[in-house]
C-alpha positions in Angstrom: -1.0 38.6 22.6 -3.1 39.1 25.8 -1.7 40.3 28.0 -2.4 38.0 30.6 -1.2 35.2 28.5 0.7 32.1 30.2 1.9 31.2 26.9 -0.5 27.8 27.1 -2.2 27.8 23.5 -3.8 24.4 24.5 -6.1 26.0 27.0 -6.7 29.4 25.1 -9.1 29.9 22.1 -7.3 33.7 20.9 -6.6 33.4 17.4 -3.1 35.7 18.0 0.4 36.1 16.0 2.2 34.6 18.9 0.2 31.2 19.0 1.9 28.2 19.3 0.0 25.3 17.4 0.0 22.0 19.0 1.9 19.0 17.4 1.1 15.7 18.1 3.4 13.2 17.5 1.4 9.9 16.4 4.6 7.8 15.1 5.3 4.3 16.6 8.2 2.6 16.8 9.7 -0.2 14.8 10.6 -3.0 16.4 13.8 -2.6 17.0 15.1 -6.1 15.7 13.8 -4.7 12.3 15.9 -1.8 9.8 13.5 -0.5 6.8 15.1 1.6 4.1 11.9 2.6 2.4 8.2 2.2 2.8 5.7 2.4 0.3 1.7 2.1 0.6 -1.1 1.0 -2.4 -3.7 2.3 -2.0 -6.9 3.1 -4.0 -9.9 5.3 -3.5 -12.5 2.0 -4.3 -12.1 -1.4 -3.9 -11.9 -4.0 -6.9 -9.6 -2.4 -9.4 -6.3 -4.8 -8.2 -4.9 -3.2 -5.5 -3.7 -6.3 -3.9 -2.2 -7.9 -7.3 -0.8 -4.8 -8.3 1.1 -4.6 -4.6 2.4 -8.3 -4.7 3.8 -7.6 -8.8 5.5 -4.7 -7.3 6.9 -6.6 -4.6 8.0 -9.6 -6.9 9.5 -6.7 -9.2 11.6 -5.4 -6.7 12.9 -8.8 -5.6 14.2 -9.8 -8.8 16.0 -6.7 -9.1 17.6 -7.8 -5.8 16.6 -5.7 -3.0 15.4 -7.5 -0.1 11.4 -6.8 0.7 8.5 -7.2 2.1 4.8 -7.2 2.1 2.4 -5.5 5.2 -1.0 -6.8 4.4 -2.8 -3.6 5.8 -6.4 -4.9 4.3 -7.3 -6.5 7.6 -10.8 -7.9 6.5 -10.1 -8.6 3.1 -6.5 -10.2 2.7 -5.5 -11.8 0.1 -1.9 -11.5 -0.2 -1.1 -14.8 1.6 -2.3 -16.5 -0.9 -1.1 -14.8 -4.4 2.1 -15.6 -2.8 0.6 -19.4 -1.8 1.5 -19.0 2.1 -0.5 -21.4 3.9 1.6 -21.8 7.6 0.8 -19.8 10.1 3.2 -17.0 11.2 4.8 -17.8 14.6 6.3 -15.3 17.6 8.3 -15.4 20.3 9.5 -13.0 23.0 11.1 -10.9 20.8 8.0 -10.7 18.6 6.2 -12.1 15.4 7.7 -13.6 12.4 6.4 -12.7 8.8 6.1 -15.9 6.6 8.6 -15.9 3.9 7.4 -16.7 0.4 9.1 -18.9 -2.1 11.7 -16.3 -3.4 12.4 -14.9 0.6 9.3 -12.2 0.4 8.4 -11.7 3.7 4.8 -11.6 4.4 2.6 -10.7 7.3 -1.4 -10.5 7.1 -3.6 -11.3 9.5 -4.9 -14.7 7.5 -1.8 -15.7 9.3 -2.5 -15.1 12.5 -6.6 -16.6 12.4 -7.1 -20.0 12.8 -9.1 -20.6 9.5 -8.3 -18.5 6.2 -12.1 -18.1 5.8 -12.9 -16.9 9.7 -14.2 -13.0 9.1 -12.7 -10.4 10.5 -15.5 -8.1 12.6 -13.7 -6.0 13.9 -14.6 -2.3 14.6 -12.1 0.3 12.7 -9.6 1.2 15.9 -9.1 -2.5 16.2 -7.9 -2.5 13.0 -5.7 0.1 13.0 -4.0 -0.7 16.2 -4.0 -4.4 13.6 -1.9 -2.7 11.1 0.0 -0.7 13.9 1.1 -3.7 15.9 2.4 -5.2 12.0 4.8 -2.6 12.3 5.9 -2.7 16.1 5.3 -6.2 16.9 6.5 -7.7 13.5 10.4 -9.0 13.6 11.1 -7.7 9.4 14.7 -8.0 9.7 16.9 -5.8 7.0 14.3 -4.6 3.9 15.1 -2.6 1.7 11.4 -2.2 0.8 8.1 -2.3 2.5 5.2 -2.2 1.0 1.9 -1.8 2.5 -1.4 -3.3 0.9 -3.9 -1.0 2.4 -7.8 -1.0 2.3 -9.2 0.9 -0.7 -10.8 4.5 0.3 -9.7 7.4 2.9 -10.8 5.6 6.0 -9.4 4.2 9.7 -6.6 1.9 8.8 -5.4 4.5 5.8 -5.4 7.6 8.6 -3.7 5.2 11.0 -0.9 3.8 8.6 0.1 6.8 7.6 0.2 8.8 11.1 1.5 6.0 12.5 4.0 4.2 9.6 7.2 6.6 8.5 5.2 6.2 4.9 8.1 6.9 2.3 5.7 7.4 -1.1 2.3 6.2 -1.5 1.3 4.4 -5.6 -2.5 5.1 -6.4 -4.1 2.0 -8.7 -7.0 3.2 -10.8 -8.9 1.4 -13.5 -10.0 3.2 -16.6 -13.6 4.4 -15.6 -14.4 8.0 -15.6 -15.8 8.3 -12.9 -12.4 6.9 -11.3 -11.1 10.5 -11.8 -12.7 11.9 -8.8 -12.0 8.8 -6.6 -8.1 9.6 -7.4 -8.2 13.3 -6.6 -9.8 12.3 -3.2 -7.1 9.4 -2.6 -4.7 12.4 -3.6 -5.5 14.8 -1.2 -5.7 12.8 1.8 -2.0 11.6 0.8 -1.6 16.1 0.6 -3.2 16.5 3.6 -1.2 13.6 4.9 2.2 15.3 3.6 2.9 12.2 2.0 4.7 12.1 -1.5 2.7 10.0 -4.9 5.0 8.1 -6.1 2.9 8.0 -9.5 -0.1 6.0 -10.9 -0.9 2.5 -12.4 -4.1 1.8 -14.0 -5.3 -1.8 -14.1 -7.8 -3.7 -16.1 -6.3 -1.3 -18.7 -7.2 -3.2 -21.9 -7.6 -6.3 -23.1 -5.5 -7.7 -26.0 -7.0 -10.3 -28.0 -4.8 -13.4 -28.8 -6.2 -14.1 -31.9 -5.8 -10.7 -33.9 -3.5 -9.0 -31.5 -5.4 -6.0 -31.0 -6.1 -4.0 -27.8 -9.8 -3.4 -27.0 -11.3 -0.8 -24.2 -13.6 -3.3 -21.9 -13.5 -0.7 -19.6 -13.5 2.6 -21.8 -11.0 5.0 -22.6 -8.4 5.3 -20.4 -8.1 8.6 -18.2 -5.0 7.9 -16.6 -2.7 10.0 -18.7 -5.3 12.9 -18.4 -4.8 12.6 -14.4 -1.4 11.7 -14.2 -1.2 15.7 -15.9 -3.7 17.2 -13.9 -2.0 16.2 -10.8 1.7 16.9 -12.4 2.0 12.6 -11.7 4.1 10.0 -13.7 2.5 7.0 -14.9 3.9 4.1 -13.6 2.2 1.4 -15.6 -0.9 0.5 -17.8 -1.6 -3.3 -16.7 -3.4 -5.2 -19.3 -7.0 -7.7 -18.9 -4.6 -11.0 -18.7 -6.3 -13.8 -17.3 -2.8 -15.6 -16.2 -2.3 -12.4 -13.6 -5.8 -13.7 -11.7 -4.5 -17.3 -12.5 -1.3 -17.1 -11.1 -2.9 -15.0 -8.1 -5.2 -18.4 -7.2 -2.4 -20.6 -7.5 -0.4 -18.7 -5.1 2.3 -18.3 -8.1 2.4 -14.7 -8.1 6.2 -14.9 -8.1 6.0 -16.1 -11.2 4.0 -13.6 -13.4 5.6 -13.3 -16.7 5.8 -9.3 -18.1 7.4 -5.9 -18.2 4.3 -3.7 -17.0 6.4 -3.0 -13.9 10.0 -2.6 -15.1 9.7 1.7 -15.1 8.1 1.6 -11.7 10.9 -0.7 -10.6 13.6 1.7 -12.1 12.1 4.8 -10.0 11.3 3.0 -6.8 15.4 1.9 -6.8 16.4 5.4 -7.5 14.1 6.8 -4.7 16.0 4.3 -2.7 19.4 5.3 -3.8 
């Protein structure tokens, strides 16, 4: 330590023992009408491999089990889960703040496609904009008692991921991968940001895993080999699920009749995400 030292460490570039490193504290509040148990973002490291699907299945999953739950459409200017879950109203506020939607089965939904005037009106925004978006979702947003929340974020390691999970009390974070090679490094970068981040994997799910033919019954590769158990070792993960080519998953998505997908891809991940909450 110098020995003129006022003990400020924000003002003073010595690199000494006695240092004090600054914290910042980047946390906002939920609304205080609200109570969350557990939060849980998808996320991916590119876009198109599902994320969105594979977040409202998880959702619908948890549900049936019988926890109560929720859906935070983080991908500002792509959403899409309003209408898996065929939500077509418009969320309304008051004083106290904005109302999510609730789905057929009592999911409750908020995405900004509920907030814009048209469901096809872009969303040019610049990328504070979009976090402070994502950010007001979880101060301004009246959730009520969830048991889960789970946050459909943008694919990749950009604004809105940095600001959900500085500013979100993130719980566990579910990577979705599809079975290309190259998808290896896009994990490991998705990965470390959640490392950096201090925020815990709660395991993988690849999607567009294979296709299996209903004529002969056989599984075919469209995509390749998969890759996911090789990662899933690397990285000392669990593999939560390997979902399948279906054409009813994309079906039921347009319809808005994602509550009503029909298979048992998610019953493990289900099984852990309850004992995390217990």
């Amino acid at each position: 330590m110098n020995e003129n030292c006022d003990n400020n460490c924000g003002n003073c570039g010595e690199d000494c023992a006695d240092r004090k490193e600054e914290k910042h504290d980047f946390r906002a509040a939920l609304n205080e009408l609200s109570h969350v148990k557990k939060v849980i973002g998808i996320i991916s490291g590119k876009g198109g491999v599902g994320k969105s699907s594979v977040s409202a299945m998880l959702a619908v999953t948890m549900q049936r089990l019988g926890y109560r739950v929720g859906v935070l459409d983080a991908d500002v200017t792509g959403p899409s889960i309003p209408k898996a879950f065929g939500i077509r109203g418009k969320a309304e506020g008051s004083d106290l703040g904005l109302y999510p939607r609730q789905s057929k089965t009592g999911i409750a939904i908020m995405s900004v496609n509920l907030l814009l005037d048209n469901d096809t009106d872009p969303v040019i925004w610049r990328g504070p904009i979009l976090g402070n978006t994502v950010k007001q979702f979880w101060t301004d947003v009246i959730w009520g008692d969830l048991d889960f929340l789970f946050i459909d974020m943008p694919p990749g390691t950009g604004d809105v991921p940095l600001t959900v999970f500085q500013s979100i009390p993130v719980d566990g974070i579910v990577i979705v991968t599809s079975p290309q090679e190259l998808v290896s490094m896009i994990v490991s970068k998705a990965l470390k940001m959640a490392e950096m981040m201090k925020i815990p994997v709660v395991g993988l799910v690849e999607n567009m895993s294979y296709f299996r033919c209903p004529d002969n019954g056989k599984d075919y590769h469209i995509f390749g080999e998969s890759h996911v158990d090789e990662i899933a070792e690397k990285h000392s993960l669990k593999v939560l699920a390997k979902l399948p080519i279906d054409p009813k998953i994309s079906a039921a998505c347009d319809a808005g009749m994602i509550e009503l997908f029909d298979g048992s891809w998610f019953d493990a991940a289900g099984e852990l995400l309850a004992s995390i909450l217990k």
